[in-house]
C-alpha positions as a Markdown table, in Angstrom:
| # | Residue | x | y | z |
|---|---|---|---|---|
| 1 | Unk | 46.0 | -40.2 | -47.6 |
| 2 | Unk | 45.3 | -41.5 | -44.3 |
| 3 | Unk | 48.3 | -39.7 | -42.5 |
| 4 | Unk | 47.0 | -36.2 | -44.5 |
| 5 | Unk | 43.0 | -37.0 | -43.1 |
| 6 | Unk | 44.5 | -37.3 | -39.4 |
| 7 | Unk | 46.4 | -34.3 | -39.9 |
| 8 | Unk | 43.7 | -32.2 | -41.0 |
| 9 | Unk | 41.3 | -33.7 | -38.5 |
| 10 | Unk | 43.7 | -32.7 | -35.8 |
| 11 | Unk | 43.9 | -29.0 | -37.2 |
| 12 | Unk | 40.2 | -28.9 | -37.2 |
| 13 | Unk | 40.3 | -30.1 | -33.8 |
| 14 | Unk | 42.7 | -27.7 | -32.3 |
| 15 | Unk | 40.4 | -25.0 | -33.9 |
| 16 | Unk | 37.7 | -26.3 | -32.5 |
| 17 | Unk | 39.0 | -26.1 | -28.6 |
| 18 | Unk | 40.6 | -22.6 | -29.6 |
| 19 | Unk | 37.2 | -21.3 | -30.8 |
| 20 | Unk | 35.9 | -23.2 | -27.5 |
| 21 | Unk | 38.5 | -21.5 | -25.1 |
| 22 | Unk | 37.7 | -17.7 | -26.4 |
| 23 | Unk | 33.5 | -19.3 | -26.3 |
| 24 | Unk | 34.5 | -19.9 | -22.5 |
| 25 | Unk | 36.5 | -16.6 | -21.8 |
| 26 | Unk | 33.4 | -14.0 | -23.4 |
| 27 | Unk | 30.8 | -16.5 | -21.4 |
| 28 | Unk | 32.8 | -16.0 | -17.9 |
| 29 | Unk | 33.4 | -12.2 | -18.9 |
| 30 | Unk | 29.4 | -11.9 | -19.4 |
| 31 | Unk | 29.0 | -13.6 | -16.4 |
| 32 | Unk | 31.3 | -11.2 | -14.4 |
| 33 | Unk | 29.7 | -8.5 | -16.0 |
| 34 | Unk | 26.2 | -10.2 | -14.8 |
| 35 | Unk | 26.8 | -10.9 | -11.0 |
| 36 | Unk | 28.0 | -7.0 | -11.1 |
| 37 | Unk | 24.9 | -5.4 | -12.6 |
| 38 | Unk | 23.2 | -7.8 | -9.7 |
| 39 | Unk | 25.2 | -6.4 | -7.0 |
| 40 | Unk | 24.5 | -3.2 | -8.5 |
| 41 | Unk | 20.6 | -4.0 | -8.4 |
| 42 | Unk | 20.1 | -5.3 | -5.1 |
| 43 | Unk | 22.1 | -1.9 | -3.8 |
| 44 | Unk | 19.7 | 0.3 | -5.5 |
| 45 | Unk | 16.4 | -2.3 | -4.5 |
| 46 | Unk | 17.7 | -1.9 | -0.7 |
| 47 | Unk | 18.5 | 2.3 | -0.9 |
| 48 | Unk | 14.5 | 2.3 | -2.7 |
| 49 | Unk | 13.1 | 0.4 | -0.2 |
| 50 | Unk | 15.2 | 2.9 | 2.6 |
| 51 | Unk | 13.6 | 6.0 | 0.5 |
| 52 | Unk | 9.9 | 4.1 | 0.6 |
| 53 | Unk | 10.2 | 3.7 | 4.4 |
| 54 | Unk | 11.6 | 7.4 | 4.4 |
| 55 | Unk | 9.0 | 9.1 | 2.3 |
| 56 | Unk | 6.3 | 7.0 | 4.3 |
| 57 | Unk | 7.6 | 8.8 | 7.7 |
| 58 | Unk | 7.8 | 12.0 | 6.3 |
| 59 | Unk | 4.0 | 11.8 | 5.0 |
| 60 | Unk | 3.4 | 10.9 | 8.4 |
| 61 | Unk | 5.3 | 13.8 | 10.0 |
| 62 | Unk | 3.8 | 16.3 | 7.3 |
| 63 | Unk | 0.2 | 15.4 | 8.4 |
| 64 | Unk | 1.1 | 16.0 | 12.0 |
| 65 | Unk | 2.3 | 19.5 | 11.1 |
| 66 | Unk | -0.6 | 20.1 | 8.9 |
| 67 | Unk | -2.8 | 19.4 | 11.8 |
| 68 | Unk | -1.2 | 21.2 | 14.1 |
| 69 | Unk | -1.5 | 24.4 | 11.9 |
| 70 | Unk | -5.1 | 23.6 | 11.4 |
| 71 | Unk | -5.8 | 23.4 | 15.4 |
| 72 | Unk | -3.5 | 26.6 | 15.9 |
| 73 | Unk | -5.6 | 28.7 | 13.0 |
| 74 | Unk | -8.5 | 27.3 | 15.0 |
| 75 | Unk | -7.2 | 28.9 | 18.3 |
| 76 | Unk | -6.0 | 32.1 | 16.5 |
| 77 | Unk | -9.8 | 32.5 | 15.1 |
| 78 | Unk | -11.0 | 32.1 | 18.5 |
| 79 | Unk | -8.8 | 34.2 | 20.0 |
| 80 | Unk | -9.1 | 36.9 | 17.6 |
| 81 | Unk | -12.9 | 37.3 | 18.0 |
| 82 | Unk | -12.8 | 37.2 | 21.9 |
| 83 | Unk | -10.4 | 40.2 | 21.0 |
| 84 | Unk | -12.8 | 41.8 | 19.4 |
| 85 | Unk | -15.4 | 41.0 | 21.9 |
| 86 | Unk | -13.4 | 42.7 | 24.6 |
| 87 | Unk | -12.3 | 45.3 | 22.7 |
| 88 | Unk | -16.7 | 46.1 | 22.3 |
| 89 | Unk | -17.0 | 45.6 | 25.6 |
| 90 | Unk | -14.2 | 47.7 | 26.6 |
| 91 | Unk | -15.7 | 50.2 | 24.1 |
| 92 | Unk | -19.3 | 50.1 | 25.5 |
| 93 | Unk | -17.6 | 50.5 | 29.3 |
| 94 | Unk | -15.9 | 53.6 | 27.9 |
| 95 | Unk | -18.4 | 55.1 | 26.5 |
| 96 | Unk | -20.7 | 55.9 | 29.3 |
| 97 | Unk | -18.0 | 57.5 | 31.0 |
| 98 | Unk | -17.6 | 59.9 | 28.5 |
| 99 | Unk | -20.6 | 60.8 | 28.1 |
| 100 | Unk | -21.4 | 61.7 | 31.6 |
């Protein structure tokens, strides 16, 4: 009886370290898996922060432009109604001459 009970104690025992070992093998293939999908993460954290910094610029460069168009519909305006000033003037000087 008592060689049977250390017999199946060691059976129970080798089970016991096998269950352990394949424990120990899906815990260090979850933890492979991890450190990947964290590698993974801190890429994609960096390339967001790049497009943040990118986006911020091109804001930047956008209201420039905008501005720019702004001040040269300003001029334009300007520009066109001294045209048209001139052109009455030009008009006005013309006239006389025609009708003398």
């Amino acid at each position: 009886g008592h060689e049977q009970l250390l017999k199946m104690m060691e059976e129970r025992m080798m089970d016991v370290e096998q269950k352990l070992r394949l424990v120990k093998r899906l815990l260090q293939d979850k933890v492979n898996q991890l450190k990947e999908q964290l590698s993974k993460n801190t890429k994609a954290d960096a390339m967001v922060k790049d497009l943040y910094v990118e986006n911020a610029q091109l804001l930047k460069a956008l209201e420039m432009t905008e501005q720019r168009q702004k001040t040269a519909e300003k001029k334009n305006y300007l520009l066109e109604e001294k045209i048209a000033n001139l052109n009455k003037i030009v008009k006005n000087l013309a006239s006389p001459s025609f009708t003398s």
